[in-house]
N, C-alpha and C positions, 0 to 999 in steps of 0.2 A: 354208502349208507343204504339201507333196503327198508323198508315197513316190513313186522310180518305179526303173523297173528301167532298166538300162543294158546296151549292148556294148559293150564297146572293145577297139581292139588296142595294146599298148606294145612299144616295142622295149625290149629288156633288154639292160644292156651285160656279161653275164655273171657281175659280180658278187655271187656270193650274200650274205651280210651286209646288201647294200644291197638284196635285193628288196622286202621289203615295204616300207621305208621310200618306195622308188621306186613300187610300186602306191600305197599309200597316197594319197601328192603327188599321182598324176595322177587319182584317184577323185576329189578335191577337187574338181577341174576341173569335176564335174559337181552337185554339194552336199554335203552329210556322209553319208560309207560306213556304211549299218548291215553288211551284211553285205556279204562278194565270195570270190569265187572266180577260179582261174586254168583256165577250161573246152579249153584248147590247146592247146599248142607247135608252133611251127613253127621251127627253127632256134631264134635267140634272139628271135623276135616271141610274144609273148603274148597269148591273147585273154582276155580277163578279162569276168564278167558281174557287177553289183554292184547291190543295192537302195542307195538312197540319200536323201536327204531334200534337197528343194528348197524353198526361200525363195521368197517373190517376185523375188528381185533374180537369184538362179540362172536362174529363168526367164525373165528378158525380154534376158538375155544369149546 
């Protein structure tokens, strides 16, 4: 297992209700979210930066 830090950008579909369920989903994508933040906006594109926790199998993916 490793911590690492991430960027990413998400498009948002304006939805509030659904944002964090939607950040959440796509923090996945890179291992389990300890922490995040939304560091951005631009329109509705999001930049989010998030520590996360990686597996072996996050990593060789």
């Amino acid at each position: 297992m490793t911590l690492a830090l991430i960027t990413t950008t998400l498009p948002w579909d304006g939805h509030l209700p659904q944002l964090i369920p939607q950040i959440q989903a796509h923090l996945q994508t890179y291992g389990t979210p300890l922490r995040w933040a939304i560091t951005a906006v631009h329109g509705r594109q999001l930049s989010l930066e998030a520590v996360v926790i990686q597996d072996d199998a996050t990593l060789d993916s």
